[in-house]
C-alpha positions in Angstrom: 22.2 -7.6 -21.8 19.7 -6.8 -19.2 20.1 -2.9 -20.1 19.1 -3.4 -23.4 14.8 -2.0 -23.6 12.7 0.8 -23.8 13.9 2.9 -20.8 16.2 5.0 -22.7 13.3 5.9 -25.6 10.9 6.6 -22.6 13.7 8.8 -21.0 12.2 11.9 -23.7 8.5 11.6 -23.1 6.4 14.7 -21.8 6.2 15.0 -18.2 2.5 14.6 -18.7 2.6 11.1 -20.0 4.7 9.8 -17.6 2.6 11.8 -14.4 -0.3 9.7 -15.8 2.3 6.8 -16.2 2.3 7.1 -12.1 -1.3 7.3 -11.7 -1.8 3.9 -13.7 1.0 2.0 -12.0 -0.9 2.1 -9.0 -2.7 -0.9 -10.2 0.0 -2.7 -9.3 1.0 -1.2 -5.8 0.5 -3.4 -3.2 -1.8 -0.9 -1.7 -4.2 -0.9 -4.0 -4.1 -4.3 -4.8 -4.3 -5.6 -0.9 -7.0 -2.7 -0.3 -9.2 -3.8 -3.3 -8.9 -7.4 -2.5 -10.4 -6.5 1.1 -12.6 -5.1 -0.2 -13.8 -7.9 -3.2 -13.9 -10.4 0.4 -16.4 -8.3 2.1 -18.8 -7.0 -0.6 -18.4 -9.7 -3.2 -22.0 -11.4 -3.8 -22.8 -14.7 -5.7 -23.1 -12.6 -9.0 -18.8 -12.4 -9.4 -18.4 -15.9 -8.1 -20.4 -19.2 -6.8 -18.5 -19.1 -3.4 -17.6 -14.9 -3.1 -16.1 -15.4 0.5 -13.9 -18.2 -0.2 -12.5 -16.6 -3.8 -11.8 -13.8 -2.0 -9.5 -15.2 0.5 -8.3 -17.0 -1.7 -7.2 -14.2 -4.0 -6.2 -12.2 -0.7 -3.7 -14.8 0.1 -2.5 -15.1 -4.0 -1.5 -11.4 -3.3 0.6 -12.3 -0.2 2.0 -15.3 -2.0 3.3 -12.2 -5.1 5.1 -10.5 -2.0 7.2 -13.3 -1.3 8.2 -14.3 -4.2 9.1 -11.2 -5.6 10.9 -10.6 -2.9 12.7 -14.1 -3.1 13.8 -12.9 -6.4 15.2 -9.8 -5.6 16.9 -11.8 -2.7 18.3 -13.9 -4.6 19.8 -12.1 -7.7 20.5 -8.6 -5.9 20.2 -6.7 -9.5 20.0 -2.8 -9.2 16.8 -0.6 -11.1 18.2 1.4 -13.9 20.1 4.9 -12.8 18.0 7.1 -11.9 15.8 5.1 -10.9 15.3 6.5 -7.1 14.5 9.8 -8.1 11.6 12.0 -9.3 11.4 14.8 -11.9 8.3 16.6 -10.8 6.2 18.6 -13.5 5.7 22.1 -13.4 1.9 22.1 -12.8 2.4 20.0 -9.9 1.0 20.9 -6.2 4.2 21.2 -3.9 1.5 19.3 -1.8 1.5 16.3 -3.6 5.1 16.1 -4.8 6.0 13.1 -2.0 3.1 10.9 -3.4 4.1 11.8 -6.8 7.9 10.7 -6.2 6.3 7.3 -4.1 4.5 6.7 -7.0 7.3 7.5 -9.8 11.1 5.9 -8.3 12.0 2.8 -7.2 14.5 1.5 -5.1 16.5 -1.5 -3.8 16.6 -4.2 -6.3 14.7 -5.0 -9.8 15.0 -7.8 -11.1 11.5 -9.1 -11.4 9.8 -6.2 -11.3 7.5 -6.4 -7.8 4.6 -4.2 -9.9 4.4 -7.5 -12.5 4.6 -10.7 -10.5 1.9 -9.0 -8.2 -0.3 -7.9 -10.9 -0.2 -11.0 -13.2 -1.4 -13.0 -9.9 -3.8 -11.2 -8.6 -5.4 -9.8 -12.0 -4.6 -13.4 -13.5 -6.4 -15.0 -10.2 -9.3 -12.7 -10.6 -10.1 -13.8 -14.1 -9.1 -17.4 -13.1 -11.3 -17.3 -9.9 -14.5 -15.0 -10.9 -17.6 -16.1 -12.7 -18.3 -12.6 -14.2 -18.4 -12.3 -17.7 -16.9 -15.3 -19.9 -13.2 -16.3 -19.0 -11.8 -14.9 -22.4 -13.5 -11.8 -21.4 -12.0 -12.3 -18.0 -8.1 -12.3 -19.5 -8.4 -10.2 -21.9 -9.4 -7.6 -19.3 -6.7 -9.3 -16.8 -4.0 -9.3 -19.5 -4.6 -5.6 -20.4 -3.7 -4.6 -17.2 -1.0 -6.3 -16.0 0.5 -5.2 -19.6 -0.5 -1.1 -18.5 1.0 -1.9 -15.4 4.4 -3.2 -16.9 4.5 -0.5 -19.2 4.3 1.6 -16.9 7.4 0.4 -14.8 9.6 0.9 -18.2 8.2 4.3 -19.1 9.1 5.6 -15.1 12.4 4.3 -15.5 12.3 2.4 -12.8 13.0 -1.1 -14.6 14.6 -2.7 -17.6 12.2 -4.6 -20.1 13.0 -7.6 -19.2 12.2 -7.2 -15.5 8.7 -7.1 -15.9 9.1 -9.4 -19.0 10.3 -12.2 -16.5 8.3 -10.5 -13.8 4.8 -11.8 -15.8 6.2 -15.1 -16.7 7.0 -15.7 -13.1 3.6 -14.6 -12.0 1.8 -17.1 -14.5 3.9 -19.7 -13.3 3.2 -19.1 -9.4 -0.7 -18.3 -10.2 -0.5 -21.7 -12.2 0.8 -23.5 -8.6 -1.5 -21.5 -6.8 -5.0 -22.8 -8.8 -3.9 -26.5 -8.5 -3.1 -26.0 -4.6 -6.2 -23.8 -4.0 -8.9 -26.5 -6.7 -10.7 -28.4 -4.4 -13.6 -30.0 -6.3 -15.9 -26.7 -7.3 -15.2 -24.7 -4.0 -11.6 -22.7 -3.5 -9.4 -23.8 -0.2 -8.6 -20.4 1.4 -6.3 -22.1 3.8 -4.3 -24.3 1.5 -3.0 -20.6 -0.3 -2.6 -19.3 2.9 -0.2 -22.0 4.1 1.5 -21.8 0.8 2.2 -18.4 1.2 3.1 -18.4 4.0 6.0 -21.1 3.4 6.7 -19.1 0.6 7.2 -15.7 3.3 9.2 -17.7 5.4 11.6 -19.2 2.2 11.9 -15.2 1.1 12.7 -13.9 4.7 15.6 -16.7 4.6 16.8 -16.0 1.4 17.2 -12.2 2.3 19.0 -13.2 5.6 21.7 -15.2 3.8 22.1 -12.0 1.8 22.1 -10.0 4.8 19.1 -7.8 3.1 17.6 -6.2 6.5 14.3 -4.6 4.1 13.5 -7.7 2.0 13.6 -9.6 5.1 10.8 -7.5 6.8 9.0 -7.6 3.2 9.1 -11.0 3.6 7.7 -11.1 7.2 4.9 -8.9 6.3 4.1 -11.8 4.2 4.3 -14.5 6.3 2.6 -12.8 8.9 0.1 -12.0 7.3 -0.5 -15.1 5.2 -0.4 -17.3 8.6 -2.7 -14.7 10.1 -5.7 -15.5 7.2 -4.5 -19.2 7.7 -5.2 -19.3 11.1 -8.3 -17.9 11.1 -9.9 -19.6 8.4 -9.1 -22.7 9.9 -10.4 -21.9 13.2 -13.5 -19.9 12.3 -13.8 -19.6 8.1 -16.1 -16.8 7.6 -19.5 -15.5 7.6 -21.9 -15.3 4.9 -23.4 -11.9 6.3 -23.1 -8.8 4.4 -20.6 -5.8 5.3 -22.1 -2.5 5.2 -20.7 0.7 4.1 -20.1 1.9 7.9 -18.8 -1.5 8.8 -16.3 -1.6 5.8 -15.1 1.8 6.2 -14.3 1.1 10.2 -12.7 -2.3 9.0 -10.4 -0.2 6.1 -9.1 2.2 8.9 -8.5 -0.3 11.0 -6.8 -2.8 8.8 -4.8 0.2 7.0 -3.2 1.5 10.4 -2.4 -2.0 10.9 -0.5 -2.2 7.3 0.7 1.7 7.5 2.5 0.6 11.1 3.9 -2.5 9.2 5.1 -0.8 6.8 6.4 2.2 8.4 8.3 -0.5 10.8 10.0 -1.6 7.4 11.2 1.7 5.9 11.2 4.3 8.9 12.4 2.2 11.5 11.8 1.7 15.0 12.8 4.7 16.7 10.6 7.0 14.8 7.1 4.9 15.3 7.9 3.9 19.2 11.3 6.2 20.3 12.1 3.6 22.6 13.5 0.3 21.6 17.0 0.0 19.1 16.8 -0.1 15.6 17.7 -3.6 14.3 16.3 -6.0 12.1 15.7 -8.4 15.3 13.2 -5.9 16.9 12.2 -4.3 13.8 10.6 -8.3 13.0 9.0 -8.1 16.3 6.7 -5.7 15.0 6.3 -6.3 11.7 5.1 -10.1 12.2 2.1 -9.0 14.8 1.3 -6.3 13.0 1.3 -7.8 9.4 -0.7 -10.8 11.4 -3.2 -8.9 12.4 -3.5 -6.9 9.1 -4.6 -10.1 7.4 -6.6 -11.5 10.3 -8.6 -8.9 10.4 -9.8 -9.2 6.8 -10.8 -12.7 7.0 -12.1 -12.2 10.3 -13.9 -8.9 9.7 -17.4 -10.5 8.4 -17.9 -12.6 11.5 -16.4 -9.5 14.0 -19.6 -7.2 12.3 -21.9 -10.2 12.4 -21.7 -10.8 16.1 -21.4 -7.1 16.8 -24.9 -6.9 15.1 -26.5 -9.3 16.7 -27.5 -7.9 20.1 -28.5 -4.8 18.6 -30.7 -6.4 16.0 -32.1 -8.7 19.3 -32.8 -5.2 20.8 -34.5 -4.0 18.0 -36.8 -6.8 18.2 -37.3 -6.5 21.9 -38.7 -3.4 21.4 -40.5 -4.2 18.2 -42.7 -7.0 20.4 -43.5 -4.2 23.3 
């Protein structure tokens, strides 16, 4: 029954719709999404939301609560992508160059059922037009809703899920974003922290429902999301963030830095030890070791980032001034 969909009609399509097929699923990657979110946090001003700082933690930890529960799901029902589904048939016009993106972008693997891609993009899409102040809010999900329906349909037309995967994959993200806004409400101002503990319950539930299915990757998937969800809890209950402004320079320094931080976290997950460090054994035990710093720090860093610049600007804007009054 789940077979039954659109991925054998999509099986015949020019290789030129489905290439652009994995150009518009990246609006669903966890990349893009986490990388965009970062940066709505920093440069988002009081004309997308009343409180720009606090939505956008807020959204950041939505997208870590999408990890975890997708990968609960997957946990828990251990049902495989369609065949084919782990491999790529490059067109012609391709760059031999870009062929490894192109094949990250276009296959799947492990387990489908929800699709990742649709849980993640119906909660964070679905929290930006439920969170923002920009536009109207029919505006806001009509806009919201057209994506996470490109992003879906893009899933089916790469073959790398049934229908109903991202079907149930959207249904289950409207459900957890509905959760999410009654945990988060807290009179007209967002609670950061309250998402961030929920997600990060919600990492740790996911990372035991992969170990009682002995599912060594969905376990570190599900670390990364702990990790990092207790990372932006801990922060912004210790410090919360500042007002002050990111620059450019400042944003670009924070992206590298946060991205090695994810790249390592990731790499950890589907590389493996030896081939980041070449020194300690590759199990799931030390392979956790990593991931949870790493992905802590990640998300730390993001929250943190706006106070880090703030205070590293002070002393040279007290200089400046020093030398302004000689």
């Amino acid at each position: 029954m789940r077979g039954v969909g659109l991925v054998e009609a999509f099986s015949a399509l020019p290789e030129s719709v489905v290439a652009v097929a994995a150009l518009l699923t990246q609006l669903g990657d966890v990349w893009f999404l986490y990388l965009g979110l970062a940066l709505l946090y920093w440069f988002g001003d009081d004309r997308l939301a009343a409180n720009p700082r606090r939505v956008g933690a807020t959204l950041i930890a939505v997208g870590l609560t999408a990890l975890a529960v997708s990968t609960a799901l997957k946990s828990l029902f251990l049902l495989p992508r369609p065949p084919g589904a782990a491999t790529a048939t490059f067109p012609m016009w391709l760059p031999e160059l870009l062929r490894p993106a192109y094949a990250n972008a276009a296959t799947g693997e492990h387990f489908g059922f929800p699709s990742g891609h649709a849980v993640g993009a119906t909660m964070v899409y679905g929290g930006l037009a439920a969170f923002l102040d920009v536009w109207d809010r029919r505006t806001r999900r009509l806009v919201a809703g057209g994506i996470v329906a490109v992003v879906s349909l893009t899933r089916v037309v790469l073959g790398v899920h049934y229908l109903v995967d991202v079907v149930v994959g959207v249904a289950v993200g409207l459900v957890a974003l509905f959760v999410l806004q009654r945990v988060a409400r807290s009179g007209f101002r967002p609670r950061p922290d309250r998402v961030f503990f929920a997600a990060t319950v919600a990492g740790v539930a996911a990372a035991v429902v992969a170990l009682a299915t002995g599912l060594d990757n969905e376990v570190l998937d599900a670390a990364i999301a702990a990790g990092g969800a207790f990372g932006g809890y801990l922060v912004w209950r210790l410090r919360g963030t500042e007002t002050a402004p990111v620059d450019p320079v400042a944003a670009v320094l924070g992206t590298a830095l946060v991205g090695a931080l994810f790249v390592g976290a990731y790499g950890v997950t589907v590389v493996g030890l030896p081939y980041v460090f070449g020194v300690v054994p590759d199990t799931t035990r030390f392979r956790l070791l990593a991931v949870l710093p790493l992905s802590f720090l990640a998300v730390a860093l993001v929250v943190a980032w706006p106070t880090v610049v703030a205070h590293l600007r002070r002393p040279a804007l007290a200089e400046s001034d020093t030398a302004g009054e000689g």
